[in-house]
C-alpha positions in Angstrom: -8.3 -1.3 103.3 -7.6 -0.6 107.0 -9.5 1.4 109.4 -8.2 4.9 108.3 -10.2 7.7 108.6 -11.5 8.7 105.1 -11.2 11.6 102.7 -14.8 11.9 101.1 -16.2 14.6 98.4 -19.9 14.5 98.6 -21.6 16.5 95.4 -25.1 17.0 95.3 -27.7 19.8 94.2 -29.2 20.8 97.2 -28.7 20.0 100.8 -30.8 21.3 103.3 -30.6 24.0 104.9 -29.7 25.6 102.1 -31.4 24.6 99.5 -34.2 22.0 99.2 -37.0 20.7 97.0 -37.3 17.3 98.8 -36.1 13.9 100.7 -32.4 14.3 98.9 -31.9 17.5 100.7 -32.5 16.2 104.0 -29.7 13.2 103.0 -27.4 15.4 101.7 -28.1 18.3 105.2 -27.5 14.8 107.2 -25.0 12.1 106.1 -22.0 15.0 105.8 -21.9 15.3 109.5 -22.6 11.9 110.9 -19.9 10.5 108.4 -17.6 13.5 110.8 -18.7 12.1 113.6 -17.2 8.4 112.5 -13.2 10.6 112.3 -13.7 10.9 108.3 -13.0 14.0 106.4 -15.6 15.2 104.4 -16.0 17.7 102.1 -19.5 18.8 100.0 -20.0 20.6 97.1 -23.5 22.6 96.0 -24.9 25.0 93.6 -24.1 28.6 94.9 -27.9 29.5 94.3 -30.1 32.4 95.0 -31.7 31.5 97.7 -28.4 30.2 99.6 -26.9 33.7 99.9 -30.6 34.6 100.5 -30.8 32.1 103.6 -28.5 34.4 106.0 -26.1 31.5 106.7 -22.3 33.0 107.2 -20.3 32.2 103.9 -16.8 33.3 103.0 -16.3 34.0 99.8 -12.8 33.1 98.0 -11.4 35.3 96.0 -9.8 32.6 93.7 -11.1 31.5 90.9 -11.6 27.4 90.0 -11.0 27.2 85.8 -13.5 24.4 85.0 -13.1 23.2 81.5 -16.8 22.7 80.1 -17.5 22.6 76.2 -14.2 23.7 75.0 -13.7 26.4 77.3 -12.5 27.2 80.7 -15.3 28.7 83.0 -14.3 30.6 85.5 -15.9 29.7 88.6 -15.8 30.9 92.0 -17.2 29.5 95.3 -17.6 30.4 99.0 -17.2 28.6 102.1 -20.1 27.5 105.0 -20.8 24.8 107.4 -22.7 21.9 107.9 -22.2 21.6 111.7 -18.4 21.4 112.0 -18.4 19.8 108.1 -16.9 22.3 105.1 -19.6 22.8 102.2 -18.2 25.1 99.2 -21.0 26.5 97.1 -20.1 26.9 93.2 -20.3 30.4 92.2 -21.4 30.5 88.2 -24.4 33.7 88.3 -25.8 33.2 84.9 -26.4 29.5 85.7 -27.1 29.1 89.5 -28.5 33.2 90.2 -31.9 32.2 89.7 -35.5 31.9 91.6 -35.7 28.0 90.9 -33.0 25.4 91.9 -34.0 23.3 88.4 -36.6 25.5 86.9 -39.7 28.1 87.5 -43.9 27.5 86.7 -43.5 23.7 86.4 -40.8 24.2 83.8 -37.1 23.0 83.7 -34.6 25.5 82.8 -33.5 24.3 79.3 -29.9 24.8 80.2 -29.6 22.6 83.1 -27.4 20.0 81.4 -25.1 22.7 81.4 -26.1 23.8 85.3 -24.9 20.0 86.5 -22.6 20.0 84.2 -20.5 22.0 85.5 -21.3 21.7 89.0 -20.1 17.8 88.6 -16.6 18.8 87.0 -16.3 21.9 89.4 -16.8 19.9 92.4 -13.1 18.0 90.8 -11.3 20.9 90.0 -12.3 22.6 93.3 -10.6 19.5 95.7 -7.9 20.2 93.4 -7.6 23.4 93.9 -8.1 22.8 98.3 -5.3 20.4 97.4 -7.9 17.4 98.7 -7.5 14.1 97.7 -10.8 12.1 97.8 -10.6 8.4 98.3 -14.5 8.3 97.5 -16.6 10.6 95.7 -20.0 10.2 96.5 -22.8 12.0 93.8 -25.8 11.9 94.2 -29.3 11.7 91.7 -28.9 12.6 87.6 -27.6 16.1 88.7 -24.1 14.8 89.5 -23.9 11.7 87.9 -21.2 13.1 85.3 -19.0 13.2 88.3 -18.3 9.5 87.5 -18.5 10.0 84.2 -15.5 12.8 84.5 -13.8 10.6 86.7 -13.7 7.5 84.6 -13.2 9.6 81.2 -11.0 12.3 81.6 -9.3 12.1 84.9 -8.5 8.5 85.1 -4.8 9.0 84.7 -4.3 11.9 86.8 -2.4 11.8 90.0 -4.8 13.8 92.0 -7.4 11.2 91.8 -5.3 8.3 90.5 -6.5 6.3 94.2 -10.3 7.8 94.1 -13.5 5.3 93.6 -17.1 6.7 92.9 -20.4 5.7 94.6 -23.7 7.0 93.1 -26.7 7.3 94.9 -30.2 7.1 93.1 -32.8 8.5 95.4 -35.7 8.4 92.8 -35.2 6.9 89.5 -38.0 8.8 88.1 -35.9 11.5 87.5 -33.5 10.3 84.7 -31.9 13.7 83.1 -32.6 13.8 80.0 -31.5 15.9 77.4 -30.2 16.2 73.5 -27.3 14.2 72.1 -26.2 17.9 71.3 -25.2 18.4 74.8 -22.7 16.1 74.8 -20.7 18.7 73.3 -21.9 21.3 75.5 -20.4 19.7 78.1 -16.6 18.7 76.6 -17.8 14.8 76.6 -16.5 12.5 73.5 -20.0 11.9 71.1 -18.9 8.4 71.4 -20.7 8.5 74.8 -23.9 8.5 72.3 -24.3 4.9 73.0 -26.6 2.5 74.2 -23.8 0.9 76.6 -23.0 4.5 77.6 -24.9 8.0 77.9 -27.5 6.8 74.9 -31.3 6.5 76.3 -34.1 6.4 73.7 -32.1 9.0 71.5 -31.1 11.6 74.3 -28.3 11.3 76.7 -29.4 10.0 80.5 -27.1 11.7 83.4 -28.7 9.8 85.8 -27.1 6.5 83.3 -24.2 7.9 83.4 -23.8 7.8 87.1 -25.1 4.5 87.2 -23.1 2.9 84.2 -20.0 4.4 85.4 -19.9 4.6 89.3 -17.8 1.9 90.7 -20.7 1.4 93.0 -24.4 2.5 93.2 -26.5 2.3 95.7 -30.4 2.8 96.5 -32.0 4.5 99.5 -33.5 1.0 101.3 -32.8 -2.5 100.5 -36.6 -3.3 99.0 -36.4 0.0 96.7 -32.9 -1.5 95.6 -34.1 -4.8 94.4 -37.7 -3.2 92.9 -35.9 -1.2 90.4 -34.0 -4.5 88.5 -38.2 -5.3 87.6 -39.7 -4.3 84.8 -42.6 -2.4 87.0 -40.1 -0.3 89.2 -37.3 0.0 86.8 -38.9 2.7 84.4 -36.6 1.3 81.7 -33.3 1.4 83.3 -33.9 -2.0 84.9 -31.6 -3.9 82.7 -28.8 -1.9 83.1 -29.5 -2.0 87.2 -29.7 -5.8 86.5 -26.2 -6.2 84.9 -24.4 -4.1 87.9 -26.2 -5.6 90.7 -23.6 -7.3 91.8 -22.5 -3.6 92.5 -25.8 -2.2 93.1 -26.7 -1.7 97.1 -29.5 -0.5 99.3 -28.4 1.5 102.7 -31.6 2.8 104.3 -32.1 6.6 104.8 -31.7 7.8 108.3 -33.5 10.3 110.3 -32.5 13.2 112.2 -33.4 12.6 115.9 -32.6 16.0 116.8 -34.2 18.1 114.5 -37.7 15.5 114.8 -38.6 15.1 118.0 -41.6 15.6 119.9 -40.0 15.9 123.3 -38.0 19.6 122.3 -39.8 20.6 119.6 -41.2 23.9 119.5 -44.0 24.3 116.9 -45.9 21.9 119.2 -48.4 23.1 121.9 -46.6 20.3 124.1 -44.0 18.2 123.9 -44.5 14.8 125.0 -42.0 12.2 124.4 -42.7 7.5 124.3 -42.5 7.5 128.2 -44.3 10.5 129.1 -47.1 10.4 126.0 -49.3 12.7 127.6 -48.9 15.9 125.6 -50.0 14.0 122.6 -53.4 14.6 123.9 -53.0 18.3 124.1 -51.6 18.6 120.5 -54.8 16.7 119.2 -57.2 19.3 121.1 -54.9 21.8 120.1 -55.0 20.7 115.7 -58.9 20.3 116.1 -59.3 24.0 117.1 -56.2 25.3 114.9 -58.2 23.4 111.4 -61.8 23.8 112.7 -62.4 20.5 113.1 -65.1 19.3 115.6 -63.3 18.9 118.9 -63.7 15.4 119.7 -61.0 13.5 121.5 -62.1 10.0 121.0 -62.6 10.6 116.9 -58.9 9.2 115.4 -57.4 12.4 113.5 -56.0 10.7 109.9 -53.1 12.8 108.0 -51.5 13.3 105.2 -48.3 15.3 104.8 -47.0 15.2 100.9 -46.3 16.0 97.7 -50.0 16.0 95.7 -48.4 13.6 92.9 -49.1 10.2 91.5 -46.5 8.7 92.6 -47.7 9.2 96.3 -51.3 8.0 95.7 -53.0 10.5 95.7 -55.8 9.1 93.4 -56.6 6.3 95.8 -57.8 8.8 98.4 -59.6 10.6 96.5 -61.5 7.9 94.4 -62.2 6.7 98.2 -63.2 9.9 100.1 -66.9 9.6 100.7 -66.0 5.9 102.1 -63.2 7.4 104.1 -65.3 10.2 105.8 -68.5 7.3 106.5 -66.1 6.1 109.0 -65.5 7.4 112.3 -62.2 9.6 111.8 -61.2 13.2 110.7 -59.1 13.7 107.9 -56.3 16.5 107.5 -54.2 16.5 104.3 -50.9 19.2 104.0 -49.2 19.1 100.6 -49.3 20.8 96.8 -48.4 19.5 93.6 -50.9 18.6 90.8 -53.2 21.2 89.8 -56.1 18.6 89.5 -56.0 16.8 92.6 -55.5 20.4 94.6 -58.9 21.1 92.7 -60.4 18.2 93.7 -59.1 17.6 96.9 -60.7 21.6 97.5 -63.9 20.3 96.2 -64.1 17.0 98.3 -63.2 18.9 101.5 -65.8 21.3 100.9 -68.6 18.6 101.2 -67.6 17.7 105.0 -66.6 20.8 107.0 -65.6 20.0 110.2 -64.9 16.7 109.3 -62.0 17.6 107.2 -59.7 20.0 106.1 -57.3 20.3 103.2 -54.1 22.8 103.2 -52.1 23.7 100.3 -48.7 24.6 99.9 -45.8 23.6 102.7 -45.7 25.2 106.6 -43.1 22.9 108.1 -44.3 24.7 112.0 -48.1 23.4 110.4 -46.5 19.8 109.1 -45.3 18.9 112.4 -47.9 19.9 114.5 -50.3 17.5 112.1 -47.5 15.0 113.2 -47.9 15.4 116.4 -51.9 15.8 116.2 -52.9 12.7 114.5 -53.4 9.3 115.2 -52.8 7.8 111.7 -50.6 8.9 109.1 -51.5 7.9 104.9 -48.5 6.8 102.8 -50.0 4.8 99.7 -47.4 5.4 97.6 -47.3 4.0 94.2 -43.3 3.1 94.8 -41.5 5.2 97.0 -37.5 4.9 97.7 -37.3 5.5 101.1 -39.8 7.6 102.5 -39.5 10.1 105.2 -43.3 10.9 106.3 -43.5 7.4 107.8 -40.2 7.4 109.8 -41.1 11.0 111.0 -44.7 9.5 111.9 -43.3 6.8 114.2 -41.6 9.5 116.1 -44.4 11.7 116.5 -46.8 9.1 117.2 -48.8 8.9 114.1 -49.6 5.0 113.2 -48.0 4.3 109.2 -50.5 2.8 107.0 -48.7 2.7 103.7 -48.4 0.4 101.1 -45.9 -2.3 100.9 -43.1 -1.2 98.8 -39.7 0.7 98.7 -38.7 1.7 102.1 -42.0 1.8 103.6 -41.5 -1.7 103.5 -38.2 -2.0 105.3 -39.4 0.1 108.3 -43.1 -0.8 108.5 -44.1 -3.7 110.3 -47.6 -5.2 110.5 -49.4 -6.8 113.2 -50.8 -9.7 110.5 -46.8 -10.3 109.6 -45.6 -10.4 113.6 -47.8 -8.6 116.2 -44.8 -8.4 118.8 -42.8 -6.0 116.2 -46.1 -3.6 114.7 -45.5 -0.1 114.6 -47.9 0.0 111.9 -50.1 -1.5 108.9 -49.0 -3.0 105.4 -51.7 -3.4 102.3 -49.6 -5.1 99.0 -52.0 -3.9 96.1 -52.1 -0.8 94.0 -55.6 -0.1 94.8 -58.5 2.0 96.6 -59.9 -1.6 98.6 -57.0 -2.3 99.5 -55.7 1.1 101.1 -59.5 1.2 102.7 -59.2 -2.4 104.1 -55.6 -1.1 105.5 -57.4 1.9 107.0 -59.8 -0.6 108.6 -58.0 -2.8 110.0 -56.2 0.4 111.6 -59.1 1.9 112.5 -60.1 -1.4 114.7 -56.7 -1.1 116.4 -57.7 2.4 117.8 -61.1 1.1 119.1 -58.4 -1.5 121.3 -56.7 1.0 123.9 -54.0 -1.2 125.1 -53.3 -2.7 121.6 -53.1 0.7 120.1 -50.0 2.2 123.3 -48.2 -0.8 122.6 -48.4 -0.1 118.9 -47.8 4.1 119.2 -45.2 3.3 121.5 -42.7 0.8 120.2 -42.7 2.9 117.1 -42.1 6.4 119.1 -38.9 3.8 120.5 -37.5 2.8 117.4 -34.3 4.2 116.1 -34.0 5.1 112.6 -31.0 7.7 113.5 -28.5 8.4 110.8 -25.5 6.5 112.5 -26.2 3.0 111.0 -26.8 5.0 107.7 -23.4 6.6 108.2 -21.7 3.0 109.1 -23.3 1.5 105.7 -21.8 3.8 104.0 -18.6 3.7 105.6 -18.3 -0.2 104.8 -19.4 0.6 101.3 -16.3 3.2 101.0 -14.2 0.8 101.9 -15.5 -1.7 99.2 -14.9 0.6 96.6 -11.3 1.4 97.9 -10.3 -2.8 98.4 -12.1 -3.2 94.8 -9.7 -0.6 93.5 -6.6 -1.3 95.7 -7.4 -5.0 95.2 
């Protein structure tokens, strides 16, 4: 394919800032308008939630109506227009499915409908370029709440001229979230039972959206090149990693960008003082400034160690906890932002309790609070289980928080440790699942500090590195193109 600009369709469930519940929002809020940026013409599609007419941003509502043909029926479906910067995003207007408090349920339960909910987002998204008369060369869906956009594609709308030229890419961002739901649906959602397969939408007697993407994408792709050859093991693959296996000659890993605008230190404004890789000095001043904010003892030679995440297993969580009292024997303070499971806010609570002054745990999320933690520490915890990209370290190395995380996914791809090549650091690595070896990590971090010259080196080749979403946005580009030679060819 040559070197035309692009028509692209991006559908996805939340994009921030109108909707998010994690890392795929800020994709989704960020690739749209660095694709623009490249001369391509992009287009997204989202849920027209609550909270998006709630957020104040200017939409324009059509007064046409998109017929979307779901379980038999024709649904009428409207949709208004916002931006994304200077990018289109159309918002799917269905009240008694997307008019709710939650974007996929409420009290730690799904809505039972949601196959429905994505459903009809993924065929809306279709009719809806028909209808704006746009003709994608690439649809790009992303997670299980699109991924019966391929599925549309490849078994209804195959022949038609409107997207008679248009490939699919599908982008897995977690694959522990596999939407799952009765054979039943099927129906529900005007799809042939004969998808009830194990070659198709069949997983362990439910249907799979997120298989659907995957088996019927032309391409798929992962969020970093580590996370992307993990999930074809049994230990990362959470039983999809024989299907991953047999398409990985179409399976890729692009690395998640970061938004060097809307993180960074030098113009940020929850921060006492901005401070920036070549003028470091306000750093300083935002530790003094945390200490007094969380009551902890004002002490600038004591290392300030963060946390900033979801309170899951997947992100650890355990491991700090079964090591806390050997944590808080060493010379550091210890700040931890995040919610999640009830258990581990209890005993994270109950842990904190034993070491005022020394520690302080915040539940819930204050974005204003999360960066100024950012900005205020010295070290930043990631021991993630698996994790597919990971945004708390990249956001870390800008601040000038030092990553210790454990070796896998993306915190792989963009940590580097002094033991590996002690020229390129910006950080520390431990391999094993385990409380030693996160402590040992910490240690060996810890030792760093106590070296002043060592430890600028270290803060500030990370606070340099660029993790910006333009390579991101030319991965994908070349991947586009791919699809369309595959197609064309």
């Amino acid at each position: 394919m040559s070197d035309r600009s692009l028509n692209i369709l991006m559908v996805a469930s939340e994009a921030a800032p109108f909707a998010k519940t994690g890392g795929l929002a800020d994709v989704v809020g960020a690739l749209p308008p660095a694709l623009q940026a490249r001369g391509h013409d992009v287009r997204v599609v989202l849920p027209g939630y609550r909270c998006v007419r709630q957020s104040g941003a200017p939409l324009r509502r059509s007064r046409a109506k998109i017929p979307v043909p779901v379980g038999g029926r024709l649904y009428p479906a409207g949709y208004r227009e916002g931006r994304l910067d200077e990018v289109p995003v159309y918002f799917i207007e269905a009240p008694e499915l997307f008019d709710r408090d939650g974007l996929y349920g409420e009290q730690g339960q799904d809505y039972p409908d949601n196959a429905l909910r994505f459903g009809l987002l993924s065929r809306a998204a279709l009719e809806l370029a028909r209808r704006l008369d746009f003709k994608p060369d690439i649809v790009h869906a992303h997670d299980w709440q699109t991924g019966l956009v391929p599925v549309y594609l490849h078994q209804h709308l195959w022949r038609d001229p409107h997207f008679i030229n248009t490939g699919s890419l599908f982008s897995i961002h977690n694959l522990g979230y596999q939407g799952l739901f009765a054979a039943e649906s099927l129906t529900e959602l005007g799809l042939d039972s004969a998808l009830f397969d194990i070659d198709r939408l069949e997983y362990h007697g439910m249907i799979s959206l997120l298989k659907g993407g995957i088996r019927y994408a032309d391409r798929v792709n992962t969020v970093s090149p580590t996370y992307c050859r993990e999930i074809q093991t049994p230990e990362f693959g959470m039983g999809f990693e024989g299907l991953l296996t047999s398409r990985r000659n179409r399976l890729h890993g692009i690395l998640n960008g970061l938004d060097a605008a809307l993180w960074n230190p030098q113009g940020d404004p929850a921060l006492p003082q901005r401070y920036s890789a070549d003028n470091p000095q306000g750093k300083q001043v935002c530790k003094q400034a945390l200490q007094e904010e969380l009551g902890l003892q004002p002490d600038p030679a004591i290392p300030i160690v963060a946390m900033v995440t979801r309170l899951d297993p997947q992100k650890g969580i355990d491991l700090l906890i079964e090591n806390w009292q050997d944590l808080l024997a060493r010379k550091l303070q210890l700040v931890i932002l995040g919610s999640g499971t009830p258990r581990y806010e209890r005993q994270l609570d109950e842990l904190a309790r034993t070491c005022p002054g020394r520690s302080k745990v915040l539940k819930g999320f204050n974005d204003p609070l999360a960066r100024r933690i950012y900005a205020g520490s010295d070290l930043f915890l990631m021991p993630s289980r698996y994790e597919p990209c990971g945004l708390g370290q990249l956001i870390a190395l800008r601040y000038g928080s030092v990553p210790v995380v454990r070796a896998t996914g993306g915190l792989a791809d963009t940590i580097s440790d002094p033991q590996d090549a002690a020229e390129e650091a910006n950080g520390f690595l431990f391999a094993e699942d385990s409380a030693s070896a996160l402590l040992q990590a910490l240690d060996r971090a810890l030792s760093a500090y106590d070296r002043p010259p060592f430890w600028r080196k270290l803060v500030e080749r990370g606070m340099h590195q660029d993790f910006s979403w333009q390579g991101a946005a030319a991965a994908y580009v070349a991947l586009y193109r791919r699809i369309n030679d595959d197609r064309s060819g």
